[in-house]
C-alpha positions, 0 to 999 in steps of 0.5 A, spaced: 279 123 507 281 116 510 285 112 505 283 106 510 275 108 508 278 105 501 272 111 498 265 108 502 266 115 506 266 120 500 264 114 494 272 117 492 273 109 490 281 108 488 279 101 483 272 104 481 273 102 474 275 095 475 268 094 478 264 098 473 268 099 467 266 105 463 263 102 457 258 099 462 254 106 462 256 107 454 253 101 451 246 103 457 246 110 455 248 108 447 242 102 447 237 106 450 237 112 444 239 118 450 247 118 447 243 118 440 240 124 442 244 128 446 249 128 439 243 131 435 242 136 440 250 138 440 252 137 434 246 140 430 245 147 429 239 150 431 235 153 426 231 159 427 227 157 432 231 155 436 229 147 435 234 142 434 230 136 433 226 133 437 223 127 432 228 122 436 231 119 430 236 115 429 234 109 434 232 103 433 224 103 432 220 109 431 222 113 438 220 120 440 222 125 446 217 125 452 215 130 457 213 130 464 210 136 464 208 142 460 213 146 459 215 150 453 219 147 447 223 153 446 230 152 449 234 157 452 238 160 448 246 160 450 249 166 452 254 168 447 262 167 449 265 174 448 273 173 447 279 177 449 278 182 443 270 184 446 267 181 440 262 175 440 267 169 440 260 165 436 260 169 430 263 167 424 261 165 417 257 160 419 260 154 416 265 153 423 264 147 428 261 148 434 265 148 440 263 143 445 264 144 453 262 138 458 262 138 465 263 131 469 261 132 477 265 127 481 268 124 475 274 119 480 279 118 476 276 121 468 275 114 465 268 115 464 269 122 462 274 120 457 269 115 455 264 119 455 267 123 450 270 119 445 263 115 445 259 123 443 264 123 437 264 116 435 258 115 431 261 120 425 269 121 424 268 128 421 266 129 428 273 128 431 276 136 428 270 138 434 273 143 439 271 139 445 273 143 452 272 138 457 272 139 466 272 133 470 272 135 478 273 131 485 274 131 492 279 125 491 287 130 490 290 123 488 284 120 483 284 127 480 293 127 480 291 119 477 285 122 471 290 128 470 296 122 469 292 119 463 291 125 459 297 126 454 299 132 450 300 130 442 305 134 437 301 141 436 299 142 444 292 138 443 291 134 450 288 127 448 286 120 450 290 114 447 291 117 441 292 124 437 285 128 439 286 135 436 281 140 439 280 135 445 282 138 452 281 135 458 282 139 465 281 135 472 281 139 478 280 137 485 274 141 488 269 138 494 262 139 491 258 141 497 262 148 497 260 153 493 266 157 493 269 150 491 265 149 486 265 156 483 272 157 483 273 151 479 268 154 474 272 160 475 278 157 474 276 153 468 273 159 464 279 163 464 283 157 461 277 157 455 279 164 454 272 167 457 273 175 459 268 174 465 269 168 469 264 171 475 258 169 471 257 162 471 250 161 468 250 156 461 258 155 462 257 147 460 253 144 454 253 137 458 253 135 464 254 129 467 253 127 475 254 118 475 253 116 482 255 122 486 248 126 489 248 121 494 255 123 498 254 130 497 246 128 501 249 124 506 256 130 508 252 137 505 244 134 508 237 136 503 239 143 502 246 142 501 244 136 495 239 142 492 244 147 492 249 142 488 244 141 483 241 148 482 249 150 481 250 144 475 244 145 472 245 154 472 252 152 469 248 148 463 246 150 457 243 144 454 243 137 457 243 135 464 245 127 466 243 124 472 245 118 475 242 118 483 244 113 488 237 110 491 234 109 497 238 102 498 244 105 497 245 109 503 243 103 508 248 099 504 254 105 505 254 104 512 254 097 512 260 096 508 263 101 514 261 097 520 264 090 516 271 094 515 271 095 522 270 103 520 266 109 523 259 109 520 257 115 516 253 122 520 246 120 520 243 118 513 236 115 515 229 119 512 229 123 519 235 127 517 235 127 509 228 127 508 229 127 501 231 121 501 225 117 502 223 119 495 231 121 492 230 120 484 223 124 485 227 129 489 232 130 484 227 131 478 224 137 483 230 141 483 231 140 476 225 141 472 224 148 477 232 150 474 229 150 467 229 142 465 225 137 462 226 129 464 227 126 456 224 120 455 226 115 448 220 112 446 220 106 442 214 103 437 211 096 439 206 093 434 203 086 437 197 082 433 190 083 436 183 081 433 182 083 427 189 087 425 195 089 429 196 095 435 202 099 435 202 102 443 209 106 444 214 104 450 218 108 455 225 106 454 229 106 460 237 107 462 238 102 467 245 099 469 247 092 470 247 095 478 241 097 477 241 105 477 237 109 472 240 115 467 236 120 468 237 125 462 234 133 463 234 138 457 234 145 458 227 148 456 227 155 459 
């Protein structure tokens, strides 16, 4: 990596968050209602059935979740975590928190994984005592030194962000996303810091996992296979939700043009020819989602308008789209 690419080669941007602060996604994802839901389906027990609510409450309105197809309800239920003694390290007396694990995919320099954190916790401080196991991985050696610098340790060996936090823990690791052995022995790794006694399988690792702005660089460098293979890995290593932020079409004309104006060498080939997918990205990524298991989530929001004769309620998609207009896709494992 070329520090004089100043990141439009790797999207590994040193002044990221000066540009588009983390709040930014957080109030996009919070007034869409998918950060809403994506804390009931944490932080819920499953009943025997394994739903854990899909009434879509606790948004302005009177919202429900939207499929875009017909696959089953039923969740895939997370394998359990089996401990150094052998014995399910899930079972207890039911009355436990649960542990959350979170995966942030090109996560620059961790603010926006800290942020995202502490705004899943926010809505109910009795949520603040939940073990959170957080991942943050990136190509960039000096952003991870950087996201690693923000994390603290408090008095009882917690890790925290900006003030005591127990049962937080971050880890931020540098790991190219396009090698498979990178990314798996980062997982690796990972797992064997949570006390996990198989590291080998990596199947359902996270319960969240975010990707903000990433699949595009691992298109460009890795090309249409490449960007599958990235993504059926992130969704294989997710138990419950998948966040997408995909780079559209535009975005790849606009990365070489930066390029040429710094007087620097332009990327490999980025045209449709080569990356097919591109032509249609945001449909392309949806695809290798929903075959891993996942359905795309919608939060729909009641609209009543007066007509003739009474008044008509229709029911609106609400969509997450940032100021720099890109949409958050938000994916739930169905299967």
């Amino acid at each position: 990596m070329e520090t004089a690419d100043h990141g439009h080669r790797h999207g590994n941007f040193p002044n990221y968050y000066a540009f588009h602060p983390p709040r930014e996604r957080v109030d996009v994802l919070e007034s869409a209602g998918l950060l809403g839901y994506i804390r009931r389906g944490l932080f819920t027990r499953p009943t025997p059935t394994g739903d854990a609510g899909d009434d879509g409450d606790g948004v302005d309105g009177d919202p429900q979740v939207n499929d875009d197809d017909s696959a089953s309800s039923d969740r895939r239920k997370k394998k359990p975590r089996i401990d150094e003694s052998g014995q399910n390290a899930d079972d207890d007396a039911g009355e436990s928190a649960p542990k959350i694990r979170y995966c942030d995919l090109g996560c620059n320099a961790g603010e926006l994984t800290m942020a995202m954190v502490e705004a899943l916790l926010a809505s109910d401080p009795g949520k603040l005592d939940l073990d959170v196991e957080c991942l943050g991985l990136d190509m960039d050696p000096q952003l991870i030194e950087r996201a690693n610098g923000h994390v603290r340790v408090d008095d009882s060996g917690n890790s925290a962000v900006g003030r005591s936090s127990p049962g937080r823990s971050f880890e931020f690791m540098v790991c190219d996303l396009t090698s498979k052995e990178q990314h798996h022995g980062a997982y690796q790794r990972f797992a064997a810091s949570c006390g996990e006694k198989s590291c080998g399988d990596f199947e359902q690792l996270f319960d969240l996992t975010t990707i903000f702005s990433t699949t595009m660089w691992i298109h460009v460098h890795a090309g249409d296979d490449g960007l599958g293979r990235f993504l059926e890995r992130a969704s294989d290593a997710t138990s419950r939700f998948l966040l997408v932020e995909p780079q559209p079409s535009a975005c790849y004309r606009k990365a070489n043009a930066r390029l040429r104006k710094m007087g620097r060498p332009e990327l490999e080939d980025v045209s449709s020819a080569r990356l097919k997918m591109r032509q249609d990205i945001e449909s392309e990524i949806a695809g290798v989602v929903t075959r891993c298991g996942f359905r795309r989530v919608y939060i729909t929001e009641s609209q009543t308008c007066k007509v003739e004769g009474g008044e008509r309620t229709t029911r609106q998609k609400q969509e997450a789209v940032t100021a720099w207009n890109r949409q958050l896709h938000l994916y739930e494992r169905v299967k």
